[in-house]
C-alpha positions as CSV (number, residue, x, y, z in Angstrom):
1,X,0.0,0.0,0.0
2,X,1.6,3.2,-1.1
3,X,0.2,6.2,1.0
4,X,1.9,9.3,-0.7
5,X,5.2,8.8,-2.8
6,X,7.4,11.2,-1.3
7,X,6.3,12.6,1.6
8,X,8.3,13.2,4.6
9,X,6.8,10.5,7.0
10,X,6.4,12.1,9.8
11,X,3.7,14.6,8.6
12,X,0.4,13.4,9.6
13,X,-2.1,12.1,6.3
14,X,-5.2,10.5,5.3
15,X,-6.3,8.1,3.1
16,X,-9.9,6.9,2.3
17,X,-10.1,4.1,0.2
18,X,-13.9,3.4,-1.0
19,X,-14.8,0.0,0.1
20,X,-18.1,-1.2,-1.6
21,X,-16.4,-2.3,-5.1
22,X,-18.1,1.0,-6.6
23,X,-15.3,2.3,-8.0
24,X,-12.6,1.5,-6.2
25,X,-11.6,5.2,-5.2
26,X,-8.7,6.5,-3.3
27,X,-8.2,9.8,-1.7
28,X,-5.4,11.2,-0.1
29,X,-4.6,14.5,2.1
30,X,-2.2,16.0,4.6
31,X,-3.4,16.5,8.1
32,X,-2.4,18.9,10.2
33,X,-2.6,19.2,13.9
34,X,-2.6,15.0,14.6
35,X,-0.5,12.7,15.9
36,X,2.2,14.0,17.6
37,X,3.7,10.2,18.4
38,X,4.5,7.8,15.6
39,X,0.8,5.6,15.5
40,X,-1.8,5.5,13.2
41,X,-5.8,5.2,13.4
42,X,-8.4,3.3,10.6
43,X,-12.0,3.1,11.1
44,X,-14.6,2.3,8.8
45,X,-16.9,4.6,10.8
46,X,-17.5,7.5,8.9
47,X,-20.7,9.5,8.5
48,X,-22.3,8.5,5.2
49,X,-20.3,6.6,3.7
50,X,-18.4,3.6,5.8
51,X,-15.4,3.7,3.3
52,X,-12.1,2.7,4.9
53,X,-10.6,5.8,6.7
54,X,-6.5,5.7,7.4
55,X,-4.7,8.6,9.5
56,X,-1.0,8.7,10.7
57,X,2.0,10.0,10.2
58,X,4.1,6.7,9.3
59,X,3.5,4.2,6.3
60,X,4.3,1.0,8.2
61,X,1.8,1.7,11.2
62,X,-0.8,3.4,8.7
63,X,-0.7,-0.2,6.7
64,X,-1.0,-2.4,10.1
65,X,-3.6,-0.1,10.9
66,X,-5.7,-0.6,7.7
67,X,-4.5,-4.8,7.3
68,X,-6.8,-4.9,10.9
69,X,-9.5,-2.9,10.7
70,X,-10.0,-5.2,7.1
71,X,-9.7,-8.5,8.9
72,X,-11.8,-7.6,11.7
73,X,-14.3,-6.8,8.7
74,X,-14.7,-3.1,10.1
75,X,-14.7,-1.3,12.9
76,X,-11.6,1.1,14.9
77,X,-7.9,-0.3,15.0
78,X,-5.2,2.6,16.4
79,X,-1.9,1.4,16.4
80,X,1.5,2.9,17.6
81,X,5.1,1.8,19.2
């Protein structure tokens, strides 16, 4: 899973990936103003839509993060060192 190619890994980002088989969407941002450890957060609560939501500011976490919350079938993973 490649989150943003080139981005200094400690700035915090997001990533939704749509998870219905729709389209198969992928967004990406920066986010400011969140985690100031190394740790990262997926849910697939989200008003609206459900889809897959990944926040963190390191890949590897980010990934473990998102590898859960899809085995447990949904629901809220954080993960950190």
């Amino acid at each position: 899973m490649e989150i943003s190619a080139g981005r200094k890994q400690d700035f915090p980002s997001a990533v939704v990936y749509e998870r219905y088989g729709k389209n198969g969407n992928v967004a990406k941002a920066l986010v400011e103003g969140t985690f100031k450890e190394p740790g990262a957060a997926a849910t697939t609560w989200s008003h609206d839509s459900h889809n897959l939501l990944v926040m963190g500011n390191n890949e590897e976490d980010m990934e473990l993060a998102q590898k859960r919350v899809r085995e447990l079938q949904g629901g809220y993973v954080v993960y950190g060192r």
